[in-house]
FIVO-214456 format. One record per atom (N, C-alpha, C): residue in three letters; x, y, z. Coordinates in steps of 0.05 Angstrom, whole numbers, plus 5000, padded with zeros to 4 digits. Atoms other than C-alpha are relative to their C-alpha. Layout:
// FIVO-214456
alaXYZ;...
This chain:
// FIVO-214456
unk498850254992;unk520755914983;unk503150034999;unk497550004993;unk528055805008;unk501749824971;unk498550225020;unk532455534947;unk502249855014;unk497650244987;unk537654944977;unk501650044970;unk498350085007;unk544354864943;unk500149725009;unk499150344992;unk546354094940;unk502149935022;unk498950104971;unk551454184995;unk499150045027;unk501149914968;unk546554415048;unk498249695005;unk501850365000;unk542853615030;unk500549935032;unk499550194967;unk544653495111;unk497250185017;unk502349774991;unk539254155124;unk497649824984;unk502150075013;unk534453825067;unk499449755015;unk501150284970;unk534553115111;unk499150125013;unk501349954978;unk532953475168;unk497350175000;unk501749894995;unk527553845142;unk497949764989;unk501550165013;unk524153345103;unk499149605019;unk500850224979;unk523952865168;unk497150025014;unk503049984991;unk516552655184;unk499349715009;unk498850304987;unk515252175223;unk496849834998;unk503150155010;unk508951605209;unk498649835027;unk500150124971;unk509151375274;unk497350105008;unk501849834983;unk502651515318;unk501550105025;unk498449774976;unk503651895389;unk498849745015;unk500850314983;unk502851425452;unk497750015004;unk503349904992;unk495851785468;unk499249764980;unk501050195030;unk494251455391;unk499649725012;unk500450394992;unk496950725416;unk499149935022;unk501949964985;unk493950845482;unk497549804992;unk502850154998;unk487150825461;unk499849824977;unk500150295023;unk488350315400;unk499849775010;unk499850244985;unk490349825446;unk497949945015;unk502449984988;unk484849935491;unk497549884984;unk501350035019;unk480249905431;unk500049714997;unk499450235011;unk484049285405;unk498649745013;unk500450164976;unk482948875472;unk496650025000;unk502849934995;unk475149145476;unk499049704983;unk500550205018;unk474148795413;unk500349694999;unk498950244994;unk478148175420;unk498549845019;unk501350134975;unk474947955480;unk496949995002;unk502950054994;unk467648205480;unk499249914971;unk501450085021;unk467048235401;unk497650234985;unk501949815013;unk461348465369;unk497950295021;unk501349754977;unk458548915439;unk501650185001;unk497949745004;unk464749335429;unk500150084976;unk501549905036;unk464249345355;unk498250255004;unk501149785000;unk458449695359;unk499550235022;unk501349864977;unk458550055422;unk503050274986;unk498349885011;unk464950455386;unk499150134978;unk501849805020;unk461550615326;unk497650095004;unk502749774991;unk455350895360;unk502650235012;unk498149674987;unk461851355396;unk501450124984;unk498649835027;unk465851505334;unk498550134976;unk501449885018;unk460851545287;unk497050115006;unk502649914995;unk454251715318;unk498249754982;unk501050175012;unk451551045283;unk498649775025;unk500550214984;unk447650565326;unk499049714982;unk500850275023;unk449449855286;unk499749755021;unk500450314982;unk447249205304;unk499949774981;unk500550315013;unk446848425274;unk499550104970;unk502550035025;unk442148685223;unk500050194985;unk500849745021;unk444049355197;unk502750004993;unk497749935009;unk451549275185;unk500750034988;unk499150045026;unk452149005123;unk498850214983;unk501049945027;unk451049325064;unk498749894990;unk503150225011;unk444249055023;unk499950104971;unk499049905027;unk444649024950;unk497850204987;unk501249805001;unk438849474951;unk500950295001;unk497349744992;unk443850014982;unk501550054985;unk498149965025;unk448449854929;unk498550124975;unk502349975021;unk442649894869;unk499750425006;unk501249724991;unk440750624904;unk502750144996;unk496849815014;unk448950884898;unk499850064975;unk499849945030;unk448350794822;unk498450214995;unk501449855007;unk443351154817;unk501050305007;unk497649794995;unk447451714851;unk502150084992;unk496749815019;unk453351774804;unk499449954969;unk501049985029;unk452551994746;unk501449794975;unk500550145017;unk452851634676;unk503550064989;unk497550025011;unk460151874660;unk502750025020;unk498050054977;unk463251854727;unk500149675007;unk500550385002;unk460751064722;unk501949914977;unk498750135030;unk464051044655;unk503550115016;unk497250044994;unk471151274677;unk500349865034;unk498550184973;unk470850834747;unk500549754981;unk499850235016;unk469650244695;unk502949994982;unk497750075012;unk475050424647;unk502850045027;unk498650114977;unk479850524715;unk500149815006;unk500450324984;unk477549904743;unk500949834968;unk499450265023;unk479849574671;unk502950104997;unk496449995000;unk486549864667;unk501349945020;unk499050174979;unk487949684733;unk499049655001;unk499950345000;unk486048934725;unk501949924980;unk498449995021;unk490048974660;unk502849975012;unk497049994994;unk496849134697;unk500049725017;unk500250184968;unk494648704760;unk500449734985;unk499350375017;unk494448054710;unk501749925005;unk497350055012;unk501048164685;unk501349895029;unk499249994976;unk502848074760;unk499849585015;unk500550364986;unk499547344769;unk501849844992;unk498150085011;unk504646844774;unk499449675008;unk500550324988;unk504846054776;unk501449945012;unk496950104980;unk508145644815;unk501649804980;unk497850185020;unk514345204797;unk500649645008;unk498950174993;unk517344494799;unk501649874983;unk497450095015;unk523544124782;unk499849785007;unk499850294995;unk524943464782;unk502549864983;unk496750255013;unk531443044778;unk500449765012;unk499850304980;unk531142314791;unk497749985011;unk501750054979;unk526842124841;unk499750255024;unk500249844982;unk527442744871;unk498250365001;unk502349725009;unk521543354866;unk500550125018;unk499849794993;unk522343964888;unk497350304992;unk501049795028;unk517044624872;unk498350225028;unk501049764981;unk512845194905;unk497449934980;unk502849965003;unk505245314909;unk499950255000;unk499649705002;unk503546024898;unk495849925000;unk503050054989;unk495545994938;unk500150255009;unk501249904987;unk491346524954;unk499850075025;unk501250044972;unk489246745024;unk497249965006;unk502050004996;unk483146625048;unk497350144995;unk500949645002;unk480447285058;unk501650225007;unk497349844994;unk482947865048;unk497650255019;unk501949684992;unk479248635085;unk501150154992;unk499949645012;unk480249245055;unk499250195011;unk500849804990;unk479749815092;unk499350274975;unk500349795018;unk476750445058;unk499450285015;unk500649824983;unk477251105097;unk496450205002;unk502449824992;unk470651515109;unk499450304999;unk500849674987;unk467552235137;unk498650114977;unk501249895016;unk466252685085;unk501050024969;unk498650025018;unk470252495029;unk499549664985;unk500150305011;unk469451864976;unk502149914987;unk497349995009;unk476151534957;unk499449754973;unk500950255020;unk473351024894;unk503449894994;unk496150195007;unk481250934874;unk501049855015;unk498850144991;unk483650754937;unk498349604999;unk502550244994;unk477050224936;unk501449864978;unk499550105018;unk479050004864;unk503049925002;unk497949974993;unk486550004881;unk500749695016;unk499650194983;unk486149524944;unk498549744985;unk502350294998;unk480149064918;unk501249844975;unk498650105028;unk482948904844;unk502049815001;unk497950104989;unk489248624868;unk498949715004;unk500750224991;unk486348154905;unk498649764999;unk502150225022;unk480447874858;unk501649874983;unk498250155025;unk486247754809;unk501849795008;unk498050144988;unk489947414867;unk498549695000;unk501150164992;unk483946934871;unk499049915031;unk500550024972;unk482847154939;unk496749825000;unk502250055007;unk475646754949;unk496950125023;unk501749824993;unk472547234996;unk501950385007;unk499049744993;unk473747995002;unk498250175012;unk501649884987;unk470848355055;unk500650285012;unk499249645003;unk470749235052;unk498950095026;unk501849884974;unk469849585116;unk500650384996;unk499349694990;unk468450335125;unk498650155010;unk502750004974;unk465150755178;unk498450154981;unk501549925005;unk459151015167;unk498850275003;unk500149834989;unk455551675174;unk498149945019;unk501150044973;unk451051805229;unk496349894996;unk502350175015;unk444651535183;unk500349734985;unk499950255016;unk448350905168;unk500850014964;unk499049935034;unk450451155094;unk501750004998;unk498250045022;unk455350965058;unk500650214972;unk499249855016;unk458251475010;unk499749854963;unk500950175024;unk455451214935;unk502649934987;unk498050005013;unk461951334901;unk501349715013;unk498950304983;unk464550764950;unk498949804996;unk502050225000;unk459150364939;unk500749874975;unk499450105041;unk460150324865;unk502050015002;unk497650215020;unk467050214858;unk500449815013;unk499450304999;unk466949644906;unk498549784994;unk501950265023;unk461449254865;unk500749994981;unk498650035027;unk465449434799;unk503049925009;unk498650094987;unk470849214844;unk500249625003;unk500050204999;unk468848624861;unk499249905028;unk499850004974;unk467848674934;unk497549785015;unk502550365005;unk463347964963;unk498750135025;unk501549824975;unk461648445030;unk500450195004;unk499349704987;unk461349155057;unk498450065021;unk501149914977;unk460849305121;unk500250325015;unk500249744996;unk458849955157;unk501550045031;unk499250074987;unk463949935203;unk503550224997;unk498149975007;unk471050355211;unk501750065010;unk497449994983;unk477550555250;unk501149795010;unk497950224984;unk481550135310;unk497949844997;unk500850164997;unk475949815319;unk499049774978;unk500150135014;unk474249575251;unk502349794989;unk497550165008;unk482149355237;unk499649685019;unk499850244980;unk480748915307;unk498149854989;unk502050135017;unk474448675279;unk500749694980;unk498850145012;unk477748395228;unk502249784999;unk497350304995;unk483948095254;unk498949735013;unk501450284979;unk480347705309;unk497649894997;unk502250045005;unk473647675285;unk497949985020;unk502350014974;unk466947695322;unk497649864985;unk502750085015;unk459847405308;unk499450074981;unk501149815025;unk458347915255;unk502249974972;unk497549995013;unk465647975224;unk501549804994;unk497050175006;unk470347465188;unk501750075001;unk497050004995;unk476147375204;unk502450054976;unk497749925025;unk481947665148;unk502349895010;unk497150115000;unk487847335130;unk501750264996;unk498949745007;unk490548065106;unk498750174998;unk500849774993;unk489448705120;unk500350264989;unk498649775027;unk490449285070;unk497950254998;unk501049825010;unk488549985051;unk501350215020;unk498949884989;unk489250625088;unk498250155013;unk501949914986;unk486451045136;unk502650245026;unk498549834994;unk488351535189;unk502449875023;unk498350134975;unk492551485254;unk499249705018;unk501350234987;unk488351065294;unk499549684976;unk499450195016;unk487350605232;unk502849824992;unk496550035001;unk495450605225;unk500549825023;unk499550124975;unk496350405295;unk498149785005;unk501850295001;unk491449905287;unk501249744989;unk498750195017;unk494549565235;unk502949955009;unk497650064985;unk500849585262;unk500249845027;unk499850104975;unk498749315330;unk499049644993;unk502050245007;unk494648755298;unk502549834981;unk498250155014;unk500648475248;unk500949765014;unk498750324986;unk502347735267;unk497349874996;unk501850134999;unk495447595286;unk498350054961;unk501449965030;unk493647825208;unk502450144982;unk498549845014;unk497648065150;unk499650275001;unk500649835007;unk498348755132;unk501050174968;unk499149875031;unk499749195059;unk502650095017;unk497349774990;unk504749715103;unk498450245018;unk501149804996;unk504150305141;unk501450284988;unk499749815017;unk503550865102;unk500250215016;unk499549774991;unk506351545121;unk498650234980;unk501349835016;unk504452215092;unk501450044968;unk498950005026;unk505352295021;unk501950214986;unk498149815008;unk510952624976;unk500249914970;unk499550015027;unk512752714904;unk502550145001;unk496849785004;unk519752914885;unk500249964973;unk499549885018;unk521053214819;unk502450094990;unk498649895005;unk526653194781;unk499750054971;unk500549905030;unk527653724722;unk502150164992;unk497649855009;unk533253994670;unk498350245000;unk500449685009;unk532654764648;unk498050004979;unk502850075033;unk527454534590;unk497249935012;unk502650124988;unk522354314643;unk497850195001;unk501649884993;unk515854724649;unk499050065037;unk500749894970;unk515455104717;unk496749955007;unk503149994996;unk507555144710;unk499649655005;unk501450284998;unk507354384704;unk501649885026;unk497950054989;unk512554324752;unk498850045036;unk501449854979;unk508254844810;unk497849705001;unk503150115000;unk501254424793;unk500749705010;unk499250284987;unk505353764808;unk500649895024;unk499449944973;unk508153904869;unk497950025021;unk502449914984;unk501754234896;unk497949815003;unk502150234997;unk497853584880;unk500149805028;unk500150194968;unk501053234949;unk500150165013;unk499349844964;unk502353874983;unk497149995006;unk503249984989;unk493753904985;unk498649675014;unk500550254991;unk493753215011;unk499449965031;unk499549994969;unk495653395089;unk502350255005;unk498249914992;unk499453835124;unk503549855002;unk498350124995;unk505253335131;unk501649914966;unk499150125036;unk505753175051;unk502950194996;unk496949775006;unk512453445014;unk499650014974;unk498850065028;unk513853574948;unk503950184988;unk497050005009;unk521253624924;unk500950064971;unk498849925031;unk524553914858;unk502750075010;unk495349955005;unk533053764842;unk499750024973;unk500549955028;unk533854084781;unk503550205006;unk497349855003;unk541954334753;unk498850244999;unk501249705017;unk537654984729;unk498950205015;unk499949754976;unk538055574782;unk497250124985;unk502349865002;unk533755954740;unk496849944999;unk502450134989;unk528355394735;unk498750065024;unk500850004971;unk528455294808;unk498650315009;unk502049664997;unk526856074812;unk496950044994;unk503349895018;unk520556064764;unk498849745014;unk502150054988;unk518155494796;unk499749975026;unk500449844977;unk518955744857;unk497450185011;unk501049805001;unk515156294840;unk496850014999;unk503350215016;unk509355864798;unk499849835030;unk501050094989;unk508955494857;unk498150205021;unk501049764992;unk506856044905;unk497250184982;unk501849955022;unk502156314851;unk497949854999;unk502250185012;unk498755694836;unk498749945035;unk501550114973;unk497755584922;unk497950195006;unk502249674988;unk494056304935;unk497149834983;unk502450085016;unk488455984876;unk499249745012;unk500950154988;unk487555344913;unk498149945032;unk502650054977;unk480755124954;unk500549985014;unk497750164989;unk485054694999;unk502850155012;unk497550004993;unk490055185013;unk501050105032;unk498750024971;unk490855245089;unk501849784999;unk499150135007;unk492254595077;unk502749964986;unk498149935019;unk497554645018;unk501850135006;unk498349774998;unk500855275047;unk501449915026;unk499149994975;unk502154975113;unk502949724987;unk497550205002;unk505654285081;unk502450144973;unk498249815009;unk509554815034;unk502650155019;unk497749874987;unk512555165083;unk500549855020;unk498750194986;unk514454575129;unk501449814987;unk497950355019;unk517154055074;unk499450054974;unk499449965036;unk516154375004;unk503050144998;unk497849965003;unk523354384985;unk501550044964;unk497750005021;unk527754594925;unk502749994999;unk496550064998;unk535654384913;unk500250094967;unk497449975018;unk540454634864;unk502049824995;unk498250174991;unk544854084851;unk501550034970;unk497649905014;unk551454124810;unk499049884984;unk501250185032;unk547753574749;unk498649815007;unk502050184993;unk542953134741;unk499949725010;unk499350214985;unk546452554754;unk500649965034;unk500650024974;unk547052824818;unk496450115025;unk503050004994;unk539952914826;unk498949775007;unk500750275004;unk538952244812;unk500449785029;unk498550054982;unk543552074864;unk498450095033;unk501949854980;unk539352514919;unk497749885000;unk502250054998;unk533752234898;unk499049685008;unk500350224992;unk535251494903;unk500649995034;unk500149984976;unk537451674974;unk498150045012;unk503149904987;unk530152014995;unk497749764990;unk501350154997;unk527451364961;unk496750115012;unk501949894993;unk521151774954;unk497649814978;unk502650105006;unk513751584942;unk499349944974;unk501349945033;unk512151884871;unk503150054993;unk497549845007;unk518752054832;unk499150104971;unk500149845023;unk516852484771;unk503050074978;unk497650015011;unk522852524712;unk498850194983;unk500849835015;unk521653144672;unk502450114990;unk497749935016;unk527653104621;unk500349974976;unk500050035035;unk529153124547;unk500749695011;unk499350135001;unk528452454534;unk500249805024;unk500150164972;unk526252164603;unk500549705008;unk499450305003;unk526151394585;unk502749995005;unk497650025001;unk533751444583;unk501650085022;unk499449984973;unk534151644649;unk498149855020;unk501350184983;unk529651084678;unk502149735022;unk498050254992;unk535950554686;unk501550185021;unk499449874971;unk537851144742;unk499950035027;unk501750004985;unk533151034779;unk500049705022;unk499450294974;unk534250524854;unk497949985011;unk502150024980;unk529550724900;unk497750164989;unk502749835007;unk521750954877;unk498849795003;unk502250154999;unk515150724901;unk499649964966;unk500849985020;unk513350974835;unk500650224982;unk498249855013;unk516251354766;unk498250024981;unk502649765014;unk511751844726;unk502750064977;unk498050025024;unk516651924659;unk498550254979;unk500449715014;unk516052594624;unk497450295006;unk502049834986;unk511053234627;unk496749984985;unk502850035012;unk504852884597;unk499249695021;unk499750254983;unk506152414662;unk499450125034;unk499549884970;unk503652724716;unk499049835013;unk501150214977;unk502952374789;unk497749875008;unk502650074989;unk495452374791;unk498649794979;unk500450315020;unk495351874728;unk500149795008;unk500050274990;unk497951424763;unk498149985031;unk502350004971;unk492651614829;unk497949874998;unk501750095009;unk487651434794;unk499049814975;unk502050145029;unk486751184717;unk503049834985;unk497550155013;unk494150864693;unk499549774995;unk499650264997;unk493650194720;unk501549925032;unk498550084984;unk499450094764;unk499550115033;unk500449994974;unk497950064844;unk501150355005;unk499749674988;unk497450854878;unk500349845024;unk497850054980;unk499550454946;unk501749915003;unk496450025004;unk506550614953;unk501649995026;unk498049974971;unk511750574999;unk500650335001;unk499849785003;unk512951245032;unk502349995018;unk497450114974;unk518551535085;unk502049894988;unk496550245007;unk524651185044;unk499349854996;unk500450194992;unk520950635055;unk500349794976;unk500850065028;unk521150494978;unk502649944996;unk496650055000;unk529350284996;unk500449685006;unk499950384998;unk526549575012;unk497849954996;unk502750105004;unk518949544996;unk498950054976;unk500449975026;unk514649584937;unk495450045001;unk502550055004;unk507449714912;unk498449865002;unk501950144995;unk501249454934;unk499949744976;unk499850195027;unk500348844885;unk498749775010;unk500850285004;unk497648104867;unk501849915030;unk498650094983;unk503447854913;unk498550055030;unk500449964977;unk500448184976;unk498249775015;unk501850094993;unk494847714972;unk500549664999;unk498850454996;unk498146994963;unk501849925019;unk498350154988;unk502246575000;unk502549864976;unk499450145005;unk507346174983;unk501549805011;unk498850344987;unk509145394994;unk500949864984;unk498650215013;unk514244954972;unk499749825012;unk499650414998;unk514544174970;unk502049895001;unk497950214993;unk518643644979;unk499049724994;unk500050315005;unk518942964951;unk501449894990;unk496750185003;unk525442504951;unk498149695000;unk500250254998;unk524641804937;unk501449825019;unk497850174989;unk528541244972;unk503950114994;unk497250045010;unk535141244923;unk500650375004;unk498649784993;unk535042014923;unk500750045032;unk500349894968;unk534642114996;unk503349865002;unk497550185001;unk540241604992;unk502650154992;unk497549805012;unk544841974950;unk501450205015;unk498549824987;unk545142634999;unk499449945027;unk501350094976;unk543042285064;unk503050115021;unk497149964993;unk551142325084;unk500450355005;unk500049735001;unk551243075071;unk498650155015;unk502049984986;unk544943165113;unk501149975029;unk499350094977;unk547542825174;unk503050215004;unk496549794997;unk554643275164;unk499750285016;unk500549814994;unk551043895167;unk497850015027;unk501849914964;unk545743745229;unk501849875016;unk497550014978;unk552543475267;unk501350175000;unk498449775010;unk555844155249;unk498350215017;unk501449834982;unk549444505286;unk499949885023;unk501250074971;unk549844075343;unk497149955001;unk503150034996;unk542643755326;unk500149744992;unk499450354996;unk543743005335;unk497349994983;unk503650115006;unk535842855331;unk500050164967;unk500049925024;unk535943255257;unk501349744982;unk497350285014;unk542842735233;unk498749755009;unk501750355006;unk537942085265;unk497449954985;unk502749985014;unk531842295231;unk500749904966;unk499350075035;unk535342215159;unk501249795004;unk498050275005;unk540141695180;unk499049635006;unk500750124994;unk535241255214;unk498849794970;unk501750085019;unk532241115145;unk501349754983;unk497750095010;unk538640855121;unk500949635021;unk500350314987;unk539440295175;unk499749724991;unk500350325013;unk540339565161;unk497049884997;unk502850164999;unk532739255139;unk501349754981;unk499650205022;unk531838675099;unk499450084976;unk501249965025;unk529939025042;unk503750054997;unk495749955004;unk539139185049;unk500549764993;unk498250235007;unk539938445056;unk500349884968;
């Protein structure tokens, strides 16, 4: 691997540019998709997932049957059940702390306050194929039970016998999940936004999935909320000369096996560090299952910098406003108040990234891309609204009625200044 000096940081931008965007082909056929749905409904529904997934669903086989669910358990074993449970409790644990009430003030005759309500329903997407993601399931659905969402409905496609992957199954019943449908890509996002005979309609739209899911969600926003769209994932690592290279390689390598497009990043003052784990990284990729994978997002966006101290590390790092930010320093807490931009901050070397992927607590969907320079972790919030009130009496309304009329004659909005002023007008209740 190439070592960067901190003044070539204009080469490290440009390499570390990835873009989350789909291609037009992608929005192409999304749109296409989108429209299918929208209009016919449930005959495009399934006439898509008989073509994507080799599944022929109809009315009666979509859902999930708690029979189906009953038969998953039985499929995961007795201590892979026990750590989705204690996951699924440390994540409701944090997610609490998150619920918030609403407020109101009152002076005079005059109330003021906010509602902090639920949505309706929320959908959760949960990606598919040959892989079972129980975290992201436990991740998205948690959130939203704690939000008081009062339906939550999980979609993800199926294989080509209608099965559902068990691991899925079980964590969205220890989840909490009130439906699961066998159902998944553009067409399930449309599904959802617009709804069809089969499908409710979602107020929000959350989880993750691939391109065509991306561009789904993205095309569908207005007509439905969404979490974000997520780009490929990155960890950046910063570490003094005391840090462990081995823990340093194994950390890194955890997002580069994610996708070809993943990054992982280490700014460390400590030349000779950067060398050994340089070296440990390379080492630890040749032993990995995964590593076409690994080796390819290594040598396109696995990056190391040299930078003159760690405060200017810090500095680099709040700029890249990256996904995961790892702190591997004597004394890491004390360099947390450093810290501007992070989805999320992993604090010493008994803190690695995949704690928080899975068993911590705190939300694994992050803002990626920078994106973490104005956004924030999946959360309670995603899933409420909020609405303020209004209620003036007579004498208050009275008091700033004058001030009211100043400022909608100041916009040029007459009809605004007679709406308040009209109230004011001579009655007999004046005489």
């Amino acid at each position: 691997m190439r070592i960067y000096e901190s003044y070539e940081i204009a080469l490290v931008r440009e390499r570390l540019k990835r873009k989350a965007d789909s291609d037009g082909s992608v929005i192409t056929a999304v749109r296409g998709i989108i429209a299918d749905v929208k209009h016919i409904g449930d005959a495009a529904l399934f006439k898509y997932t008989k073509k994507f997934d080799g599944f022929d669903i109809n009315e009666r086989n979509l859902r999930v049957t708690r029979d189906e669910i009953g038969a998953a358990y039985k499929e995961v074993s007795s201590e892979l059940l026990d750590t989705i449970r204690k996951s699924a409790a440390n994540i409701t644990a944090f997610h609490k702390m998150q619920k918030r009430d609403g407020f109101e003030i009152k002076s005079g005759g005059a109330v003021t306050g906010q509602l902090i309500l639920p949505v309706e329903r929320a959908g959760v997407y949960v990606p598919g194929g040959k892989a079972a993601y129980p975290s992201s399931v436990l991740m998205n659905i948690i959130p939203a039970k704690i939000a008081g969402v009062p339906e939550i409905v999980m979609v993800t496609p199926p294989d080509k016998a209608g099965r559902i992957e068990p691991l899925t199954l079980v964590a969205a019943d220890i989840a909490g999940a009130d439906m699961i449908l066998k159902i998944g890509g553009a067409q399930a996002v449309a599904a959802l936004a617009y709804g069809t005979n089969s499908v409710p309609k979602a107020d929000v739209i959350t989880g993750p999935g691939n391109a065509y899911v991306a561009a789904a969600k993205r095309e569908v926003f207005g007509q439905a909320g969404i979490d974000m769209i997520a780009g490929p994932s990155e960890v950046l690592i910063i570490a003094d000369g005391n840090a462990n290279p081995k823990y340093i390689a194994a950390d890194f390598l955890s997002q580069a096996e994610h996708d070809e497009k993943a990054a992982g990043v280490l700014l460390t003052p400590c030349e000779s560090l950067a060398k050994k784990a340089a070296e440990e990284i390379e080492r630890q990729l040749a032993l990995l299952p995964r590593y076409d994978i690994a080796a390819r997002s290594v040598a396109d966006f696995g990056t190391i910098v040299v930078t003159a101290s760690l405060d200017e590390a810090f500095d680099i790092a709040n700029e890249l406003a990256p996904e995961h930010l790892e702190i591997l320093t004597d004394v890491p807490w004390k360099k947390l108040g450093k810290v501007k931009n992070a989805g999320a901050v992993f604090l010493g070397e008994y803190t690695p990234e995949p704690l928080g992927d899975y068993f911590a607590g705190p939300n694994h969907v992050l803002p990626t891309s920078g994106t973490a320079r104005f956004s924030s972790a999946l959360s309670v919030d995603d899933f409420v609204k909020k609405t303020n009130y209004v209620c003036y009496d007579r004498q208050s309304l009275k008091g700033c009625y004058n001030d009211i009329v100043r400022f909608a004659e100041a916009e040029g909005l007459d009809a605004h200044a007679r709406s308040v002023s009209i109230r004011f007008e001579y009655t007999r209740e004046d005489a």
